[in-house]
C-alpha positions as CSV (number, residue, x, y, z in Angstrom):
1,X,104.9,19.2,120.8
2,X,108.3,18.8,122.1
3,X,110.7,16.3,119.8
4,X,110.6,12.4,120.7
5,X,114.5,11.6,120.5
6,X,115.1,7.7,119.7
7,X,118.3,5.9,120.2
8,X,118.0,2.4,118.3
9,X,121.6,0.3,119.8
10,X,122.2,-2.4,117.5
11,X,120.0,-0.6,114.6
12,X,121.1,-2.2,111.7
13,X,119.8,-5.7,112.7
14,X,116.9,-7.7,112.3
15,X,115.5,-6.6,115.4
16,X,115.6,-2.9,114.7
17,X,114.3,-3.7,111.4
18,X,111.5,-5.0,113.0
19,X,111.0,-2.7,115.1
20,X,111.0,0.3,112.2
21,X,108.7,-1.7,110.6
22,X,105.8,-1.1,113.0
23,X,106.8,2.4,113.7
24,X,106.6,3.2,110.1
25,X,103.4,1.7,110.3
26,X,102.7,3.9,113.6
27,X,103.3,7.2,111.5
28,X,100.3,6.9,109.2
29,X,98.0,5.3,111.7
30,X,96.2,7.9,112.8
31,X,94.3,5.6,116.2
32,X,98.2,4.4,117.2
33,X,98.3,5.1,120.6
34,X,101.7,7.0,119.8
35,X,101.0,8.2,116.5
36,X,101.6,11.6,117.4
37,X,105.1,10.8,119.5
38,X,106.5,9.0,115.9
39,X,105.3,11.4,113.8
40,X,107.0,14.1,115.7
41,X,110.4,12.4,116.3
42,X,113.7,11.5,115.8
43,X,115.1,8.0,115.1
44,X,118.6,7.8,115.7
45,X,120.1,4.2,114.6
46,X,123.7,3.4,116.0
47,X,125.7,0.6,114.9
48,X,129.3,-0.4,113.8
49,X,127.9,-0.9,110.0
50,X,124.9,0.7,108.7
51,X,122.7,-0.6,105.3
52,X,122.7,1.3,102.4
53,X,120.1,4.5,102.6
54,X,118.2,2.5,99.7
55,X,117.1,-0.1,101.8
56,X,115.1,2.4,104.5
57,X,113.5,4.6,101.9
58,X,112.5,1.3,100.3
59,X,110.8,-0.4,103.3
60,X,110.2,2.7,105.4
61,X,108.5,5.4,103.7
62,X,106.7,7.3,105.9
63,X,109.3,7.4,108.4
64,X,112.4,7.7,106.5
65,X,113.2,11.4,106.9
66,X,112.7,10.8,110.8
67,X,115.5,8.3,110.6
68,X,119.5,9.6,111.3
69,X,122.3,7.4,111.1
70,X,125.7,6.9,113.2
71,X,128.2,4.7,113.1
72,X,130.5,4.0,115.8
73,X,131.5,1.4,118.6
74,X,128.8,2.0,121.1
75,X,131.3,-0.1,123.7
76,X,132.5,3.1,124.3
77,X,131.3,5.0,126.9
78,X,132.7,8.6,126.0
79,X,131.2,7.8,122.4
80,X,127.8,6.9,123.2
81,X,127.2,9.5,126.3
82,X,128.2,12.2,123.5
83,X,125.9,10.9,121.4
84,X,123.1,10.9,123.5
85,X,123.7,14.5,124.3
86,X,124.0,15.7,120.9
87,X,121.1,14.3,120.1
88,X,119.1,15.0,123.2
89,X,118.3,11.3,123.0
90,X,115.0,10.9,125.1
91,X,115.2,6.9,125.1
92,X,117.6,4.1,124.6
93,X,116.3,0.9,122.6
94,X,118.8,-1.4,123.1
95,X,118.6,-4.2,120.8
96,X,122.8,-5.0,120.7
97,X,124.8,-7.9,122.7
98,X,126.7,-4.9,124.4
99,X,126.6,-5.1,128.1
100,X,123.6,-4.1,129.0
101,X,125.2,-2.8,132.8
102,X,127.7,-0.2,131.3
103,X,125.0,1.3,128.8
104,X,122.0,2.0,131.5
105,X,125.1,3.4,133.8
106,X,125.4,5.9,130.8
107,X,121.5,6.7,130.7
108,X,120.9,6.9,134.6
109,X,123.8,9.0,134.6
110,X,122.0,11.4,131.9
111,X,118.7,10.4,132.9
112,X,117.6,8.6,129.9
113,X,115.1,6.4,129.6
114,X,115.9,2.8,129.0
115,X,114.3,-0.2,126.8
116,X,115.8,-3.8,126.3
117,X,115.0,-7.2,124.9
118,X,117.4,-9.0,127.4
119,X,119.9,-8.8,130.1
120,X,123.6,-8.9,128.0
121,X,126.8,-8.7,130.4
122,X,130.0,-10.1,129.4
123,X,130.7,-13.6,129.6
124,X,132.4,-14.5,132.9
125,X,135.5,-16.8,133.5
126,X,135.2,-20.9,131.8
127,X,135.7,-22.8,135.2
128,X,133.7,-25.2,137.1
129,X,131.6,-23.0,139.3
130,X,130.1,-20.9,135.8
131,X,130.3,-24.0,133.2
132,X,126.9,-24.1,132.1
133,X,125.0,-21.1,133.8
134,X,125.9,-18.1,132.2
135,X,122.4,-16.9,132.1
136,X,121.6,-17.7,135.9
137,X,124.8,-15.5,136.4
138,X,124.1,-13.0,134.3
139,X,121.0,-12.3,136.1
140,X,122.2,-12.0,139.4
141,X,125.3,-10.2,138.4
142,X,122.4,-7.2,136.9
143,X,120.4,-7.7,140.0
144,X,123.4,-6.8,142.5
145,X,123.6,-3.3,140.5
146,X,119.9,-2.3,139.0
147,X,119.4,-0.7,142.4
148,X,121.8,1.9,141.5
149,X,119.4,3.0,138.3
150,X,117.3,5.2,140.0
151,X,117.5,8.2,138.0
152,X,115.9,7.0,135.0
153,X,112.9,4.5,134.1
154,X,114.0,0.9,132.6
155,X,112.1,-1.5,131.1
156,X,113.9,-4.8,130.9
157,X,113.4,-7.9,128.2
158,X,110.5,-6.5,126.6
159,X,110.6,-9.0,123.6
160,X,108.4,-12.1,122.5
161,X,110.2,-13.9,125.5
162,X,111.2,-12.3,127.9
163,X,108.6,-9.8,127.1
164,X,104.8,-10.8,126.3
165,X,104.8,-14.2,127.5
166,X,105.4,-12.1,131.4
167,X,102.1,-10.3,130.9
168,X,99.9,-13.3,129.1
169,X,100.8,-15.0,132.8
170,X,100.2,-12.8,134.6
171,X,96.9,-12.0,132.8
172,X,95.9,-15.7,132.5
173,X,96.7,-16.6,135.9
174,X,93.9,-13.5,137.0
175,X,91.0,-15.0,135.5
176,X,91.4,-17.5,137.9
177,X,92.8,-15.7,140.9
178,X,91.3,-17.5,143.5
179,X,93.4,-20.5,143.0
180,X,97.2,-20.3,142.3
181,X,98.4,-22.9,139.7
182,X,101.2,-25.5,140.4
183,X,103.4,-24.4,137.8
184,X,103.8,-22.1,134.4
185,X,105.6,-23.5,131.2
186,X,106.9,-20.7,128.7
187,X,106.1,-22.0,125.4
188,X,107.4,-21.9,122.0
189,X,107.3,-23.7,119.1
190,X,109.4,-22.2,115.9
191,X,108.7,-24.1,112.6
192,X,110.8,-21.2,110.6
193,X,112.8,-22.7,107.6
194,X,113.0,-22.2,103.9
195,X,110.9,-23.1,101.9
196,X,113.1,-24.3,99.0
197,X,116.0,-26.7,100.7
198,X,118.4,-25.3,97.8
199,X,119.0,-22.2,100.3
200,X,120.4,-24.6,102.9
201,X,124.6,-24.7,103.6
202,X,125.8,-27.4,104.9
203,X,127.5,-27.4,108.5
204,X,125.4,-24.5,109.3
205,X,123.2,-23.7,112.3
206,X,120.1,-21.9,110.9
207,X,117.9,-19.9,113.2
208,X,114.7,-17.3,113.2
209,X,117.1,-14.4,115.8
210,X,120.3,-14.3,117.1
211,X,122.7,-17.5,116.5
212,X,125.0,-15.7,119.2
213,X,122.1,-16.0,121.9
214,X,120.7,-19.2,120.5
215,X,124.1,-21.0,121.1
216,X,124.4,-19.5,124.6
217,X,120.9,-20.7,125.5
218,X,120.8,-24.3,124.1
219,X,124.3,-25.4,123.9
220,X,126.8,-23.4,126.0
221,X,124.0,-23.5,129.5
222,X,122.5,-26.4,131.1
223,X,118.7,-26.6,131.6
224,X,116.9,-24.5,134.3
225,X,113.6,-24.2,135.6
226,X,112.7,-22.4,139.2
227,X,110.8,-23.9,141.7
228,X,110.3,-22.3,145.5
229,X,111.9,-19.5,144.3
230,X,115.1,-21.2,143.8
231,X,116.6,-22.1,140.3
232,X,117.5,-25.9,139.6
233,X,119.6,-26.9,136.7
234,X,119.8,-30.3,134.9
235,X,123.5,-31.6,134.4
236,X,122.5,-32.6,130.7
237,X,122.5,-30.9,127.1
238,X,119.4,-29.5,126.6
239,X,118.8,-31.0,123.0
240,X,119.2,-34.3,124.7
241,X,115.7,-33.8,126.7
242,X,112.0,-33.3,125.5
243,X,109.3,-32.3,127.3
244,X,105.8,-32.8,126.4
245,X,103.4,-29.9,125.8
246,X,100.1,-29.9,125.1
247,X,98.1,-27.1,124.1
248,X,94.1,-28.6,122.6
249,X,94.5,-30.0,120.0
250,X,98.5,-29.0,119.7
251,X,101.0,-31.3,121.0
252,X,104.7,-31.3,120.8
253,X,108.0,-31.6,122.5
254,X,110.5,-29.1,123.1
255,X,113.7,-28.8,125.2
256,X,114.2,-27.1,128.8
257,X,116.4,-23.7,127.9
258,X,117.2,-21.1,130.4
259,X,115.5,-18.0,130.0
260,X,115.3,-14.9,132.1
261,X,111.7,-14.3,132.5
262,X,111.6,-18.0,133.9
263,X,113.8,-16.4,136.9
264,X,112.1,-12.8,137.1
265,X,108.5,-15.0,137.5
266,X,110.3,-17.4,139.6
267,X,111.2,-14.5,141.8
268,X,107.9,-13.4,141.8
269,X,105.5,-16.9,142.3
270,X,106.1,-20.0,144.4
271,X,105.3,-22.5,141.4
272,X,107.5,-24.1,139.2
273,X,108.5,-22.5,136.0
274,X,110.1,-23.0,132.8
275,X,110.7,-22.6,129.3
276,X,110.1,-25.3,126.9
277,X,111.5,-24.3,123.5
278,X,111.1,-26.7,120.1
279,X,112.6,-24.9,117.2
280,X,112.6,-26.4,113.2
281,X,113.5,-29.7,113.2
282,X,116.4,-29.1,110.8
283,X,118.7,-27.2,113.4
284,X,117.0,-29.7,115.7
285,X,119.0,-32.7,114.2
286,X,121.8,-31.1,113.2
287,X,122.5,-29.6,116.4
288,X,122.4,-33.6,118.1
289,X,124.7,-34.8,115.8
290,X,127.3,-31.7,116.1
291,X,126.9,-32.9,120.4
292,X,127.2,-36.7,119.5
293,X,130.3,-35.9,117.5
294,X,131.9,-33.5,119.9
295,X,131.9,-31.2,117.8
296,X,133.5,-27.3,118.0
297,X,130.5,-24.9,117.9
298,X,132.7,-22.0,117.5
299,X,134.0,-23.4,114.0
300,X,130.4,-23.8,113.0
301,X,129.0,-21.6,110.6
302,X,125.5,-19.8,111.9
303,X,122.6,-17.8,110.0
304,X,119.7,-16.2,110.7
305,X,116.8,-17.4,108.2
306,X,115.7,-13.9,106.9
307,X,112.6,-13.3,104.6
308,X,114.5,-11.0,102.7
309,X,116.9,-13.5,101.0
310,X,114.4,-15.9,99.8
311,X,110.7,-17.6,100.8
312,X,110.2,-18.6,104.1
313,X,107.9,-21.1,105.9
314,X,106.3,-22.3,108.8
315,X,105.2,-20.1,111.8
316,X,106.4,-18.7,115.8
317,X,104.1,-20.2,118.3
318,X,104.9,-18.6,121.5
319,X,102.6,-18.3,124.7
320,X,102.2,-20.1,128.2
321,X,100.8,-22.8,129.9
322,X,99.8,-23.0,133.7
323,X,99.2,-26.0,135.4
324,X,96.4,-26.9,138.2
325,X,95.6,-30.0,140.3
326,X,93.2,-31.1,137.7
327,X,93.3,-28.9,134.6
328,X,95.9,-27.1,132.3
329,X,94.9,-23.5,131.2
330,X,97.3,-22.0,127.7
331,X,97.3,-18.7,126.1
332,X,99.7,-18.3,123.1
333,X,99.9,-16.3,119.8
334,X,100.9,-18.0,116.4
335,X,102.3,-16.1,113.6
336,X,102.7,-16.9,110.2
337,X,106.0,-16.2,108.2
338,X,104.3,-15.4,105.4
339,X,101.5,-12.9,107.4
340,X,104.8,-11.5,109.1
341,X,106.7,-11.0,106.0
342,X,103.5,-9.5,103.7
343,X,102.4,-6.9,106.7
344,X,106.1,-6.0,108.1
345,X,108.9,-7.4,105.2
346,X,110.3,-9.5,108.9
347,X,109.5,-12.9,110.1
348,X,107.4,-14.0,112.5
349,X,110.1,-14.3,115.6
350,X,111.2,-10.9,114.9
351,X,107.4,-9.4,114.2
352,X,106.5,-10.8,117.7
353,X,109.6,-9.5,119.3
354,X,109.0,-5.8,117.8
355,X,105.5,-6.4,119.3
356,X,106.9,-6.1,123.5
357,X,109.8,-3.2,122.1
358,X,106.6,-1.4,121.4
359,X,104.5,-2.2,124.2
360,X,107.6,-1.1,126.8
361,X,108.2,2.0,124.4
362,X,104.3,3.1,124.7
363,X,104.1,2.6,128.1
364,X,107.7,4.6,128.7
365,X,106.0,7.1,126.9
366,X,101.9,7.6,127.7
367,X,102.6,6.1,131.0
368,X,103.3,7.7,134.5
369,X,105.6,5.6,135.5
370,X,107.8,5.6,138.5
371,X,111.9,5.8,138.3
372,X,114.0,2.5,138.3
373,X,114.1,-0.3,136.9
374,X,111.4,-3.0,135.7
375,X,111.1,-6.2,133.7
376,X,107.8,-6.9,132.7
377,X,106.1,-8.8,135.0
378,X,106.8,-6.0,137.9
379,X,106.5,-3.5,135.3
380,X,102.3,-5.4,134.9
381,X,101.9,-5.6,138.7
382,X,103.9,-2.1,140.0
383,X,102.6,-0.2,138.1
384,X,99.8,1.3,136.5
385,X,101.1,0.3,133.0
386,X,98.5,-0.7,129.8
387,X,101.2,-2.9,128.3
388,X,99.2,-5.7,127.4
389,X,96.6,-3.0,125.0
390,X,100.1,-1.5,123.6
391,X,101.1,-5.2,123.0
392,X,97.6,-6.1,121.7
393,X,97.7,-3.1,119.7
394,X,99.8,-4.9,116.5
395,X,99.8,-9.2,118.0
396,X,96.3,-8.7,117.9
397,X,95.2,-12.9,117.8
398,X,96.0,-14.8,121.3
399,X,94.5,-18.1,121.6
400,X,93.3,-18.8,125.1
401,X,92.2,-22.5,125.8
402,X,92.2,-25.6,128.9
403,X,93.3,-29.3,128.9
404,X,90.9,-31.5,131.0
405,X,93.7,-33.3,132.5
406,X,97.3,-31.9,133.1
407,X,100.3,-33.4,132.4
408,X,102.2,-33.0,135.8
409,X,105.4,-31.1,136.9
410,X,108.1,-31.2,134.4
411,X,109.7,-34.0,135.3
412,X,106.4,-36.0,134.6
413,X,106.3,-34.6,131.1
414,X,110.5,-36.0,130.6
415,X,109.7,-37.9,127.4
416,X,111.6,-41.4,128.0
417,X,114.9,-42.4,126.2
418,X,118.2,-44.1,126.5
419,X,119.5,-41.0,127.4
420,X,116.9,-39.4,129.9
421,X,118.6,-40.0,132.8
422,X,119.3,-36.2,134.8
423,X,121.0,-35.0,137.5
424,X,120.5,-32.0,139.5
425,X,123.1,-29.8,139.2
426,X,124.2,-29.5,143.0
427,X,125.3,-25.7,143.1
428,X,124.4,-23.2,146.4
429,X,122.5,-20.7,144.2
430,X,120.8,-17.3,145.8
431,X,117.2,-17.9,146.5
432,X,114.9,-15.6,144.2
433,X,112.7,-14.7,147.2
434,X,110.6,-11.1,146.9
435,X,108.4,-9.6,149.5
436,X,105.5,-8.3,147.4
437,X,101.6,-8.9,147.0
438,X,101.5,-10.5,143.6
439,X,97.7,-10.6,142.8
């Protein structure tokens, strides 16, 4: 069997960690789908600082004389292509902030396969036509180009979300295919904190994954949501809003955040869609009194809550929720911090995001798979993928369920406050229109 060559970008964070986790896991179990493939490869993490070779023999036994180790600035292109070549890298995992454009120019141009958790590209010029929709433009800025990619296979934001939440849609909105709902709501709710309050600094932004994109998401971009293909945004800050979900017995209220599998679903369905995001109430209030106050987020200190430095609580809801005339229909996963941590040594954000890395890194592999590129929800409907078993395969407990009466549009579920009132953010923006059979 011919070497399985891994290139991990970003491998010394959480992500990766994650990630290794359920490989190592992979290596001993002998039903994995790609238990084989792991056993017999190479796992080449790349990074600009590395942990101490204690730490992977530690957590990652079975795998740890599979794993190599190089340490250099990705960012450049001469580096990296020679590194995929001497190692005869078969994939890129891509798990960095590094422009995600100029590293899949590098892999078409080798023809190596490519996996991400989300679209990165540099941040574009402060003035009035960008202020506020960074993401939006990030995605059309990798749409212009991902055309050109057609000498390897890509699979795009395969995380928790972007990532699963494309394919429990999709899979929820086919048990009932003979009626298209109104709308779909991408759903989280993050209760991750620690458990003993002596951890907490003050001034500090705490958060379950990346503080760089959690900023970028809730405080740097207005809110967005899509509807006839076309994306809206609110002229408001997005912790100033809540929207009401309710999922059974589960009810809560999260704000409108910008997310890119709201635009790749918007691109696909004529519905409205978007993500509705409650994280732990800590960051919560802290974060409304750093925007009452006017406050610098650049001179804020941020951390990501990880297991490893002391107990953690609480759990990662994450799932979806389509809306009908006269019902609501949800599916969603929960985790547990301390189930994540006791399995995997990760939380529960970072379990369920290792969860879609290995379902697009199964599927690049067992799969027959066409060249280009693919986020998930084409990847589900283009293809004859079996992402959601590969998924399945380690988030193994989805909760599928119906309201009797819906809540409305997301306007109607605008909770009602001094500050409530929004205005649409009055921009020409491209319409996400697709000519494709969708179910």
């Amino acid at each position: 069997m011919n070497t399985l060559n891994l290139t991990i970008l970003g491998g010394d964070g959480g992500v990766a960690k994650a990630l290794l986790s359920l490989l190592n896991n992979t290596y001993q179990d002998q039903k994995n789908p790609i238990h084989e493939k792991i056993k017999n490869s190479h796992i080449h993490l790349v990074d600009i600082s590395q942990n101490k070779m204690k730490y992977y023999n530690s957590y990652f036994q079975n795998i740890k004389n599979n794993i190599f180790f190089h340490k250099f600035d990705f960012q450049r292109k001469d580096e990296l292509i020679n590194h995929l070549m001497r190692t005869n890298t078969t994939i890129v995992i891509d798990v960095s902030t590094v422009d995600s454009i100029e590293t899949i120019k590098c892999c078409n141009e080798l023809g190596i396969n490519y996996i991400n958790t989300a679209i990165e590209t540099p941040s574009l010029p402060k003035d009035d036509f960008n202020q506020g929709t960074e993401i939006l433009n990030s995605y059309y800025n990798f749409e212009k180009v991902r055309k050109n990619f057609s000498n390897i296979t890509g699979v795009i934001g395969s995380g928790m979300n972007p990532g699963i939440v494309q394919w429990m849609a999709i899979d929820l909105m086919k048990q009932s295919s003979n009626e298209m709902p109104r709308a779909c709501y991408i759903i989280e709710r993050d209760s991750t904190f620690y458990s003993k309050k002596s951890k907490i600094k003050k001034n500090t932004i705490y958060t379950s994954w990346s503080t760089h994109s959690f900023i970028d998401e809730i405080i740097k971009d207005y809110p967005l949501f899509v509807r006839n293909h076309k994306p809206y945004i609110l002229r408001k800050n997005s912790i100033d809003m809540n929207f009401q979900v309710s999922l059974g017995d589960i009810q809560f209220t999260g704000c409108l955040v910008p997310h890119e599998e709201v635009l790749s679903l918007g691109k696909l369905y004529d519905i409205e869609l978007g993500f509705i995001y409650k994280f732990c109430d800590y960051t919560s209030e802290f974060i409304k009194y750093m925007v009452s106050e006017k406050s610098d987020f650049s001179k804020i200190n941020c951390k990501v809550i990880d297991p490893m430095d002391a107990e953690v609580e609480g759990s990662d809801l994450v799932g979806v929720l389509l809306v009908y005339k006269d019902r609501e229909r949800y599916m969603y996963n929960v985790t547990t911090n301390k189930e994540a941590f006791s399995k995997y040594q990760v939380s529960a954000t970072y379990f369920q995001v290792a969860c879609g890395i290995y379902g697009a890194l199964s599927s690049v592999i067992l799969d027959d798979l066409p060249q280009g590129i693919f986020y998930v929800d084409e990847l589900i409907l283009n293809t004859n993928t079996s992402y959601g078993e590969y998924v399945s395969y380690f988030m193994r407990d989805f909760i599928v369920g119906k309201n009797a009466k819906p809540d409305g549009l997301l306007l109607n579920r605008l909770q009602k406050s001094k500050s409530s009132d929004v205005q649409l953010y009055v921009k020409e923006f491209e319409t996400l229109k697709v000519k494709q059979k969708i179910i």
